[in-house]
N, C-alpha and C positions, 0 to 999 in steps of 0.2 A: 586733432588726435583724440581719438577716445579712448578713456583710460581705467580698465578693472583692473580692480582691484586685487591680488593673490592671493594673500595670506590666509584667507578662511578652508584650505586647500588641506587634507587629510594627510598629504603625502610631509607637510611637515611637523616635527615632531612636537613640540610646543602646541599646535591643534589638532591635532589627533589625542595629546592627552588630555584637552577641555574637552572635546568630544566624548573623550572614553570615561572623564568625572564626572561628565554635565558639568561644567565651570562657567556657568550663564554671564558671570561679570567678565569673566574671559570673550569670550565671543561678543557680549556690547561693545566690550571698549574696542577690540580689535574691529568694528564693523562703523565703529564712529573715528576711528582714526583713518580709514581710509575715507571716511568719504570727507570727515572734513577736511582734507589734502586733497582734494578734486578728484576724485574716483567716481565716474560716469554708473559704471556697475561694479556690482560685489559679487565675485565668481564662491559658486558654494560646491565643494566638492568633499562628501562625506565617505566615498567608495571604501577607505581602508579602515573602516567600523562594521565590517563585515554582515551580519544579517539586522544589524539598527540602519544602515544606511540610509532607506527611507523615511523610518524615525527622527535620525538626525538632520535631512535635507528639509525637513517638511518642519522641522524644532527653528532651523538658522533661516527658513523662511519667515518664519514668524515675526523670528528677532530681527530680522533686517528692515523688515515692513515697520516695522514698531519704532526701530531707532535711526533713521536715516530716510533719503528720497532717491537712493539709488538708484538705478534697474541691478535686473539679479541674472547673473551665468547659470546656468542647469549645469552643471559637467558630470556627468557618470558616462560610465562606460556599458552602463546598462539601460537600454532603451527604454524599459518597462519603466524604470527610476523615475526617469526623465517625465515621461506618459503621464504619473500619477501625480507628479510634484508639478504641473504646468497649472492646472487647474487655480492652484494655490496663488500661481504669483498677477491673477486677476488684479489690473491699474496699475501696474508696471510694464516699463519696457523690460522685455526677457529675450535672452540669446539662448540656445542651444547649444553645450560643447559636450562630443560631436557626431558628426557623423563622417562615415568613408562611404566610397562607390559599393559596398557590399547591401544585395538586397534585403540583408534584416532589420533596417533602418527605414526601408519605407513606409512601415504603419507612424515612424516619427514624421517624417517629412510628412504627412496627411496631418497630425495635429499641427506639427509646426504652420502650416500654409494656413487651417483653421484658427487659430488665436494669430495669425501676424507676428509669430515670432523670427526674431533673424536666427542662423544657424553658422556655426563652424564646423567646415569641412578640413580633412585632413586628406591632403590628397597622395597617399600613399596608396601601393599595389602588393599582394601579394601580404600584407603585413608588415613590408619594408617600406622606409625614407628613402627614395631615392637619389641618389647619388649624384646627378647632376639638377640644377635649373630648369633644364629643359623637357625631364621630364616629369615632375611636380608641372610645371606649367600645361602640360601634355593632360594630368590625372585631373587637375584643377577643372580644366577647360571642361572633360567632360561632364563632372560636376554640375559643375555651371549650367550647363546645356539641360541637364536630367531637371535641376532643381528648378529654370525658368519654363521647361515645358509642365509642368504641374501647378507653374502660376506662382510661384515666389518669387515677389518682386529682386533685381538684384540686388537692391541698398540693404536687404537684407540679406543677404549669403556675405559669409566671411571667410576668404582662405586663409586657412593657417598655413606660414612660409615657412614653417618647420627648422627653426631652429636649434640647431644639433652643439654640444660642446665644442669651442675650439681647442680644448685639452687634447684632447683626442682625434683631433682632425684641423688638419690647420688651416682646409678650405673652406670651412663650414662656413664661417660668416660671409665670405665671398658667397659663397653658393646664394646662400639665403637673400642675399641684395638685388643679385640678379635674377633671382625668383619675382622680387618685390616690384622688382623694374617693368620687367617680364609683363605681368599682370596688369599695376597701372596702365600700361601703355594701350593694353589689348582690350581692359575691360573695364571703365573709368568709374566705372557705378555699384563697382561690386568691390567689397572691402578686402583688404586683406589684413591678418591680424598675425601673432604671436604670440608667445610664451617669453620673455625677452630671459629672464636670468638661465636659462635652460644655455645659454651662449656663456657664460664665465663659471657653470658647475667645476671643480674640482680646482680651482685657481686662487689666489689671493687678490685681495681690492678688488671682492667682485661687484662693491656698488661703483666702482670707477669706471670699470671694462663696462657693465651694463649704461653709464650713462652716454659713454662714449659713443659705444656700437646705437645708443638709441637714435643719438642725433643722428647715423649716418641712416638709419632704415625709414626717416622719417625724409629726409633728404631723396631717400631714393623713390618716395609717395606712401610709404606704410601709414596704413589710415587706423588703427586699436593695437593694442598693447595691452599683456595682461603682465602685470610687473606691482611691485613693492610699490602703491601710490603713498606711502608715508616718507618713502626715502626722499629727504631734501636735497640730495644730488641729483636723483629722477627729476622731482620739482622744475629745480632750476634748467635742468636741460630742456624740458618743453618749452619751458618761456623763454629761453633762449633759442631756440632752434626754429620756433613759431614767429620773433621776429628777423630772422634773420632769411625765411624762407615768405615771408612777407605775407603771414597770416597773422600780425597784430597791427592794425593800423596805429600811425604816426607812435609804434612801440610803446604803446598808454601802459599792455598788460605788464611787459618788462619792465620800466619806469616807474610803476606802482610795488609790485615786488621787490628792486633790490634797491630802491630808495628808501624803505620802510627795514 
């Protein structure tokens, strides 16, 4: 399972106002508590600082490089973002979040394939999640197809299985499983990832429901997760679900955790 990081994420309120103070001891410590909680990468998504965006993605590059060995998420929703701040994360493993089938995205996929970055794909049409499994699986695939005839290897493409509230829809996390299914089955090398808390928005004991649903989306082959790596509920569900899914040999990793 590979696990970024969230929290450096604009959209919550707590880092959007270190961003908007510059709160530098904000953003270290938040960027050394994920990774020392096993956080693979640290997703940097500055978008709701409006015309500092690139200022501030190109500031929490600095800082992440300086305090951690993470790799780093790109996320904006503006290509050009993405374009100028690649440069930067030179000796890190870097993901793209993201891209969709629309063609304004392809001067990205051109750097992406140039530096070897992996990229998350949203496979939505029209601007809309689609509403069943199968046809996410459907948008996915052609994805796929676009991104390995330009020569992106597939261990690098991530689909994102779009996980929608269950507040508000009560088949969402079903949907989302069989999406997960879906994919594994058809395209073993190519990842599929998430957004995991985006599943208990508007509910209570959402670090409960989110560790729940994680063991089931890992169960079901989900390979990245971008979720709260500090939460000790999260924690413990990987190394829980990793040996029980027979990804910790003779359970050393679990044995050493909750004997300690």
């Amino acid at each position: 399972m590979i696990i970024i990081g969230e929290k450096l994420n604009s959209s919550i309120p707590k880092t959007l106002a270190a961003l908007t103070e510059h709160n530098e001891q904000f953003i270290v410590d938040t960027i050394k508590s994920q990774a020392d909680n096993g956080a693979d990468y640290i997703d940097i998504n500055t978008a709701l600082t409006g015309d500092d965006e690139i200022k501030n993605m190109k500031w929490i590059i600095e800082l992440t490089k300086a305090n951690c060995s993470c790799g780093i998420v790109l996320d904006s929703p503006n290509p050009q973002v993405i374009m100028e701040c690649l440069p930067l994360c030179n000796g890190r493993k870097v993901i793209v979040n993201s891209i969709t089938l629309s063609d304004k995205y392809d001067r990205l996929i051109s750097a992406v394939k140039e530096c070897g970055a992996g990229v998350i794909c949203l496979p939505i049409s029209d601007g809309r999640i689609p509403a069943d499994a199968e046809s996410r699986f459907e948008n996915a695939a052609k994805m796929i197809e676009k991104l390995q005839s330009v020569g992106i290897a597939p261990e690098n493409i991530y689909i994102d299985v779009l996980i929608e509230a269950v507040a508000t829809n009560q088949d969402a996390a079903a949907t989302t499983l069989k999406t997960v299914a879906m994919l594994t089955k058809e395209y073993k090398d190519v990842n599929t990832v998430c957004g995991l808390s985006n599943v208990s928005f508007g509910l209570p004991c959402r670090a409960k429901l989110n560790s729940a649903f994680l063991s089931m989306l890992m169960s079901a082959g989900l390979k990245a997760a971008i979720l709260d790596a500090a939460s000790a509920s999260i924690a413990d569900t990987v190394c829980i679900a990793n040996a029980l899914l027979g990804e910790d040999e003779y359970c050393m990793d679990y044995i050493t955790r909750f004997r300690s």
